[in-house]
N, C-alpha and C positions, 0 to 999 in steps of 0.2 A: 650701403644697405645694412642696417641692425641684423642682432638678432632675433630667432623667435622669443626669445626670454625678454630679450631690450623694450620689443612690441609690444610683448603681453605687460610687464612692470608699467611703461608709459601710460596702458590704458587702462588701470584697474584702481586709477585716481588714489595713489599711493599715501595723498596729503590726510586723507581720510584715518590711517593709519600710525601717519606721523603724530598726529596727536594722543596718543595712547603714551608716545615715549613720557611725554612731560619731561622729570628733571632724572631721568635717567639715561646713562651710555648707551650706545647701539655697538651691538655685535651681529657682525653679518658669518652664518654659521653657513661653510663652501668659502674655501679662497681657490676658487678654481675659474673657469672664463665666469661664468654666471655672476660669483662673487665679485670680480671685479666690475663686470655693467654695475649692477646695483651700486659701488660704491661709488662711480660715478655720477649716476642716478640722484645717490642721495647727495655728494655736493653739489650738483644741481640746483638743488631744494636747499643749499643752505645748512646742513645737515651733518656734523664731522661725526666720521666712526674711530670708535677707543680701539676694538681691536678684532682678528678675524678668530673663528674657529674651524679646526678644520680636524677629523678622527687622522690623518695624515703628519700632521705636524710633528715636524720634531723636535727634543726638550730644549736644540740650542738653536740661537739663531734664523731663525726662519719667519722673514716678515715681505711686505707689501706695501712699496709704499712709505718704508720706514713706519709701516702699523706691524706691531706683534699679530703673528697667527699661532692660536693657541692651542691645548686639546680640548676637548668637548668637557672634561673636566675644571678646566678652568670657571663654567659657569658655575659649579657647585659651592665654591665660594662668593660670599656677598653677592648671592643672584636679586637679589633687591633693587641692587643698583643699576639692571641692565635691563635693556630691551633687545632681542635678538630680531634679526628678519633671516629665516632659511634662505638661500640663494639652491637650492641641489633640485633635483627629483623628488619627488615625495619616497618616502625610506619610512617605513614605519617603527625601527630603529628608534630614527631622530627624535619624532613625534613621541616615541616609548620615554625617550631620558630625559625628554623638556617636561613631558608630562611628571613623571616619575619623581624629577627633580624641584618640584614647586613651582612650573610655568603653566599661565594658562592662554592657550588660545587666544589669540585676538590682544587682550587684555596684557600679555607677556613677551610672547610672542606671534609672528607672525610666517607662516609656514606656504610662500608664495606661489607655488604648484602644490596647493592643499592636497589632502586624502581625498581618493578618488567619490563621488557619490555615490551611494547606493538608495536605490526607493523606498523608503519603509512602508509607504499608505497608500492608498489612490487615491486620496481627496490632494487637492493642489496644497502647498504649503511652503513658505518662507525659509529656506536658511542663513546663516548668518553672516554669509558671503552676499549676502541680496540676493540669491537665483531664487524666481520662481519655478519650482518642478512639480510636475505632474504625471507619473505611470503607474502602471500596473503595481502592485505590492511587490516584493519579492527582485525586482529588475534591479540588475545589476549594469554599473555602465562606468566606466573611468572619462569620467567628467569632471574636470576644472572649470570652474567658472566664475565668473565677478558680477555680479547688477545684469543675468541675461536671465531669460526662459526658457527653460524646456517641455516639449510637451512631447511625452510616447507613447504609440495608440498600444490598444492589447496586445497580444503574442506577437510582440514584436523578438528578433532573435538578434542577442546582441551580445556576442564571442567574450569571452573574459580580456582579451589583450587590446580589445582595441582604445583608443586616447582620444577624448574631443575634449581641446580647449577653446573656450570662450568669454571673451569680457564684454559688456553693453550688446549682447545680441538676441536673437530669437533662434531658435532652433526646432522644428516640429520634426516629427519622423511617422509617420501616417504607421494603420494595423497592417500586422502580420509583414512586416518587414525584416531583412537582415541584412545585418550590419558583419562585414568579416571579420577576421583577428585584428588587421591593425589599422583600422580606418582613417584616424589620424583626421580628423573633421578638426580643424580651426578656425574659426570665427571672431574678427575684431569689429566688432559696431557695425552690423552687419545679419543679412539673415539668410538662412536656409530653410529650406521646404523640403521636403522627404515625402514621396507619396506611398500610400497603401501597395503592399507586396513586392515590393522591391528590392533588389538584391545585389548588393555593393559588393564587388571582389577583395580577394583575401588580401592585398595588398597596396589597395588603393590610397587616392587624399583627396580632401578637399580642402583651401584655403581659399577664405574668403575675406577680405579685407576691407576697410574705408568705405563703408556706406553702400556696400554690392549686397547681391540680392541672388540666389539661386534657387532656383523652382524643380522640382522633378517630378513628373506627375506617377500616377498609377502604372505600377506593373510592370515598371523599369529593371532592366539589368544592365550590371556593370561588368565586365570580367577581369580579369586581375589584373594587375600594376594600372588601373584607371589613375589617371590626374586630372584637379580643373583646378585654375589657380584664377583668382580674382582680384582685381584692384580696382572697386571704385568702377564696377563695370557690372553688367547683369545679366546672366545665363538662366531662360526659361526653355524648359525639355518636356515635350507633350506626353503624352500616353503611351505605353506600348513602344517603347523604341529599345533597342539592343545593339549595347555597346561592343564589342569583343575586345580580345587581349591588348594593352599596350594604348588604351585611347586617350588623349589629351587633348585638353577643350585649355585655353588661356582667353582670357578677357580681361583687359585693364583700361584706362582711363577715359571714363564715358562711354566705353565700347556696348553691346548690347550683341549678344547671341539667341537667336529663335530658332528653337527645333520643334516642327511640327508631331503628330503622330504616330504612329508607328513605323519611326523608321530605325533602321538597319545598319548599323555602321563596323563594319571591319576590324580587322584587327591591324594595333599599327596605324588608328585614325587619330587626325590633327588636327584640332583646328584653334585661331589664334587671332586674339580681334582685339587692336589697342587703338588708340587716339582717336575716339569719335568716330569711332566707326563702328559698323549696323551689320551681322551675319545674320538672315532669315533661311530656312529649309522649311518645307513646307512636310504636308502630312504624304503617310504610304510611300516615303523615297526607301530603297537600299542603296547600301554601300560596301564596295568590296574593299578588300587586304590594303593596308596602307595609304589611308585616303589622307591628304594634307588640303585641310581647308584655310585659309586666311585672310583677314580685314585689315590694314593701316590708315594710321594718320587720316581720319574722316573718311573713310570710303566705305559702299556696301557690297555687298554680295547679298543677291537673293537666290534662294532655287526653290524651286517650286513644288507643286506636289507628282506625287508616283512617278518623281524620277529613279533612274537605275543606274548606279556609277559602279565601273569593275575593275579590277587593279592597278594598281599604283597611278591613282589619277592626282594631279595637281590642281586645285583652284584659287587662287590668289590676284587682289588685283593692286598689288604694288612689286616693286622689286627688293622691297625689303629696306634699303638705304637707297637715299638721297642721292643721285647723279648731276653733276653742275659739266655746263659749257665755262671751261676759264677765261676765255675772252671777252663775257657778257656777265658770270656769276648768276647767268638763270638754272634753273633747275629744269633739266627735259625730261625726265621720268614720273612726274606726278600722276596720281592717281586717279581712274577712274572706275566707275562701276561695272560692276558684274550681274548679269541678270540672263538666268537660266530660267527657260520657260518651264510649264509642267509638260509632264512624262517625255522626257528627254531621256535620251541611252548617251552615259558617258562611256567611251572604249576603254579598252586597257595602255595605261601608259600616257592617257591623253593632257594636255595641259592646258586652263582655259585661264588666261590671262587677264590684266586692264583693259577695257572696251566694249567686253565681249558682250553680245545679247542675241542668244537664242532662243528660237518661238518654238513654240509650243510641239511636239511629236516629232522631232528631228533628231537623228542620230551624228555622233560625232565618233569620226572612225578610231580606230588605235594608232597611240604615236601620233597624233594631231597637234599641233598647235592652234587656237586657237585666239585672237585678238580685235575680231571688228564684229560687227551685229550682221548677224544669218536670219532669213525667214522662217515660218513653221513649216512643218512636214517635208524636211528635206533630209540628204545624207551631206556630210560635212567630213573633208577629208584633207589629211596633205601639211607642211610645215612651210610655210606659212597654210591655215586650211582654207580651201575654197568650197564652193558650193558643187557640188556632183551631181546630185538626182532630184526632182521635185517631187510631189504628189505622193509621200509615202508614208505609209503608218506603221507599225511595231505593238510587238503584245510580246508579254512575258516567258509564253508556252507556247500558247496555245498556235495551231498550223493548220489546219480547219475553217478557212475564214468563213464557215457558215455556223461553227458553233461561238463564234465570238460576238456576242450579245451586246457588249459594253463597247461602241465605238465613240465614246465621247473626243477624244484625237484623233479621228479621224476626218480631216480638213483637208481641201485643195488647197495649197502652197500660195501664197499673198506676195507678190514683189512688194 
């Protein structure tokens, strides 16, 4: 697996650039990990570099490669003859001495994790990176980006430290939004959706990679250390739902995650959906303290709406890796579906496995196993669980059953 640096250089169609050198030397300014992908990169492309700069270097001896690494003074001689590509962090430093020194932008050099953007207008406009951007006047945002769009609605709140890198992607971020100190939003060919008032923890990320797609609607929260990482997989999150501390959502290859409306997810919540496989939750669910949700190798999980799940419950329907009989080389652990009815009470500690299909208003005790398909309106108990009680309903609170108004689960039990 590359780097984040190796990813971003790959996708920012570098050749675009290479043309600028013409009949000039390249100097790659960082001889540090960075510096080296690039100059790999660039013999890739056919490409030889004359030699490194680095404010490190010292006067004797010190090369890469059998390339000299020079001081940043080096370019101030016969800077005519080179073309630089920055390999570092943006350093406003760097950018001060190339400018300072007869370099320009684009043209001279090329400074590969640019100066952060800042908004100057509100009408949409062009920079010379290809982003289209679009906010408020005045917004300030450390934004790298290559041929993407950005659009940021009004009063949106967006911390000085946070980082969103982007090459070929879309990024909208809906009004009155905030974004915490160190967001760390990265996006390769790829897009995000940010909805109106939403509120991303202080220490969150989001990667979104290879043709994925993540949607957040209105009125979202995150609380700190969030993660959702993507590959080529696609995470839509409804209205009104609340994440707490520690949540991680993973989706990779063809995977697909739906989260309904306002639901509730814990703190300490996982969920992880790779190989063709399908995670649904539906609207009105909660979720308690350390919920671990998961999809493999083609399989789904659906749950439904105004379910209630309470701690440390597990839902996954694979075993994670492949299990073989060595006498035949079949595989007996393959996966099947998971399908949790609406308004189900998961217990504390319970575990619902490949098979499982639970109907509709049934609860599942604490410390349950759970593996084959239950009817509605039951209690469900035991390791392996069996069926216990028939004919019963659940409500949130309320203990009154003459002030309980809304009996929509409220069914006789179906063998």
């Amino acid at each position: 697996m590359g780097s984040f640096f190796e990813k971003f250089v790959n996708q920012i169609q570098i050749e675009n650039y290479i043309k600028n050198i013409k009949n000039r030397k390249i100097v790659i300014w960082g001889a540090g990990e960075d510096g080296k992908v690039l100059h790999k990169i660039l013999l890739n492309k056919k490409q030889s570099v004359y030699a490194f700069v680095d404010k490190k270097a010292c006067k004797s001896d010190f090369e890469f490669n059998g390339i000299k690494v020079e001081a940043p003074e080096f370019l101030m001689k016969n800077k005519g003859e080179f073309y630089v590509f920055v390999a570092a962090n943006f350093y406003e430093e760097i950018e001060l001495f190339l400018n300072n020194n007869g370099y320009f932008e684009i043209h001279d050099y090329l400074y590969i994790l640019h100066k952060p953007i800042e908004i100057e207008k509100n009408e949409e406009y062009i920079d010379k990176y290809g982003n289209i951007i679009k906010g408020s006047k005045g917004t300030k945002i450390k934004f790298i980006a290559y041929n993407s769009v950005l659009n940021i609605g009004v009063d949106c709140v967006l911390e000085e430290k946070n980082s969103i890198y982007c090459v070929n992607s879309n990024i909208s971020i809906g009004a009155g939004s905030n974004l915490g100190r160190n967001t760390k939003i990265t996006s390769i060919n790829s897009s995000i959706s940010i909805g109106s008032n939403c509120k991303l923890g202080i220490n969150g990320s989001i990667d979104c990679t290879n043709n994925s797609d993540i949607k957040i609607g209105d009125d979202c929260f995150f609380g700190e250390r969030y993660i959702m990482c993507l590959n080529n997989g696609i995470i839509n999150i409804g209205t009104e739902c609340y994440f707490e501390e520690k949540c991680h959502i993973d989706c990779n290859d063809n995977s697909n995650i739906h989260i309904g409306n306002q639901c509730n997810f814990g703190e300490k919540y996982l969920a992880c959906c790779v190989n063709d496989s399908i995670l649904n939750i539906g609207k009105g669910s909660t979720f308690g303290e350390s919920f671990f949700l998961f999809s493999y190798y083609g399989g789904v999980v659906k749950i439904g709406n105004d379910c209630m799940v309470s701690l440390y419950v597990t839902v996954g329907n694979n075993d994670g890796h492949p299990v073989f009989d060595i006498n035949t080389g079949v595989q007996f652990n393959k996966n099947n579906d998971i399908i949790i009815g609406n308004h189900v009470w998961l217990g504390n500690k319970c575990t619902i496995i490949s098979g499982s299909d639970i109907g509709d208003g049934s609860i599942i005790g604490a410390n349950s196993l759970v593996n084959k398909k239950f009817p509605n309106n039951c209690t469900i108990a035991g390791n392996p669980a069996n069926l216990k009680r028939k004919d019963i309903a659940w409500d949130r609170s309320e203990t009154n059953i003459d002030l309980i108004n809304k009996k929509l689960y409220w069914n006789k039990t179906i063998k």
